[in-house]
C-alpha positions in Angstrom: 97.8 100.7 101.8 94.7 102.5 103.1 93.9 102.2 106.3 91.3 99.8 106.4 93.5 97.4 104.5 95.9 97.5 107.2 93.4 96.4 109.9 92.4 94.0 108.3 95.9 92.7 107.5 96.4 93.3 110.6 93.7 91.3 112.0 94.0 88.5 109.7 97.9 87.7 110.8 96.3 88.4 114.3 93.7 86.1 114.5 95.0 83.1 113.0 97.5 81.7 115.4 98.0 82.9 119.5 101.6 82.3 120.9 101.1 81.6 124.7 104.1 84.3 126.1 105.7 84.2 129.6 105.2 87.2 132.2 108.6 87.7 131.1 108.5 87.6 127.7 106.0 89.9 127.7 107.5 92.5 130.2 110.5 92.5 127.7 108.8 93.0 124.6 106.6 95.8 125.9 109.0 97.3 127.6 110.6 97.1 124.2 108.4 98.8 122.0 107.6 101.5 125.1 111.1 103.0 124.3 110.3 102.8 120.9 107.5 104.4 121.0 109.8 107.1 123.6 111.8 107.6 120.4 109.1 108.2 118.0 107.7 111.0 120.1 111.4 111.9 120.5 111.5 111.9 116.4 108.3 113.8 116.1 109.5 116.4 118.8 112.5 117.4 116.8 110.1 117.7 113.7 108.0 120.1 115.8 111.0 122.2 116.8 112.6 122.2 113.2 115.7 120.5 114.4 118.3 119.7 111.6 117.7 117.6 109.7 121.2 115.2 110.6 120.0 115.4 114.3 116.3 113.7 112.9 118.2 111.2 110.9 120.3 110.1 113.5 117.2 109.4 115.9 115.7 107.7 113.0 118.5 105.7 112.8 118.1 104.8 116.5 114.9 103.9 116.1 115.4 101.5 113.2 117.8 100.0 115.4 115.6 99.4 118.2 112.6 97.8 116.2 115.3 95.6 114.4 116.6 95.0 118.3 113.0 93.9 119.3 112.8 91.8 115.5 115.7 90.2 116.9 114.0 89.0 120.7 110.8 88.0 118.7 112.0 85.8 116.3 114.4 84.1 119.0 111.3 83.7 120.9 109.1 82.2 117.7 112.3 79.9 116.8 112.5 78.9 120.2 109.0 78.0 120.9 106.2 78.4 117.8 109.3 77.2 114.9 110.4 74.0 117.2 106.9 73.2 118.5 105.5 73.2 115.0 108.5 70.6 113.9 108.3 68.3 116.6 104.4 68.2 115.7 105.1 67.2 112.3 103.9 70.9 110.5 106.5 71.5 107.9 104.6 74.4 106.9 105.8 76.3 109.9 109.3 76.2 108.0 108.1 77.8 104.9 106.3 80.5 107.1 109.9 81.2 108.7 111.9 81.2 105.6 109.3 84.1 104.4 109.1 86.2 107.1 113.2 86.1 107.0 113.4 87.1 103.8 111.0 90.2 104.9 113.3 90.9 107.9 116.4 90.8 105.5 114.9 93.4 102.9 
C-alpha cells in the first residue's frame, strides 16, 4: 500500500469513532508501545551493526510479542467498554465489527 493509502486508511478508522480512555489506560498503552518502539530501534541497531542474523530474529520475535501483548490490553479495553456499551445501546453491528477485527488478530 503506498503511503498515501495508509493515511488515509489510517485516518478513515481514525476518524470515525473516539473511545474516551482513562489517565490510566492511556499511561499503559503508551507506555506500551514506548518499549516497542525501544525494540524497534533495538531491531534496527543490530541491522546497523550486522549482528547475526538469529540474534535479529529473536528481537523480532520479542517485538511481535510485545505488539500482540498490547493487542491483548486493547481489545480487553474495547470489550470492556466500546463492545458492551454498544450492546446495551442496542448496536448489533458493534458485534460484527469484533468478530472481524478477531479474525485479523488471529491471522
Amino acid at each position: 500500500m503506498e503511503k498515501k493509502q495508509q493515511t488515509d486508511v489510517v485516518n478513515e478508522c481514525c476518524c470515525k469513532k473516539k473511545t474516551i480512555r482513562s489517565d490510566e489506560q492511556k499511561t499503559a498503552l503508551i507506555n506500551r508501545l514506548k518499549r516497542i518502539e525501544g525494540q524497534v530501534r533495538g531491531l534496527q541497531k543490530l541491522v546497523e551493526s550486522d549482528a547475526y542474523c538469529n540474534d535479529i530474529l529473536q528481537q523480532s520475535i520479542s517485538v511481535g510479542s510485545a505488539i500482540d501483548g498490547f493487542n491483548q490490553e486493547l481489545l480487553g479495553c474495547h470489550i470492556r467498554g466500546c463492545i458492551v456499551d454498544g450492546i446495551k445501546n442496542g448496536d448489533d453491528e458493534i458485534v460484527d465489527e469484533l468478530l472481524k477485527t478477531l479474525r485479523k488478530l488471529m491471522k
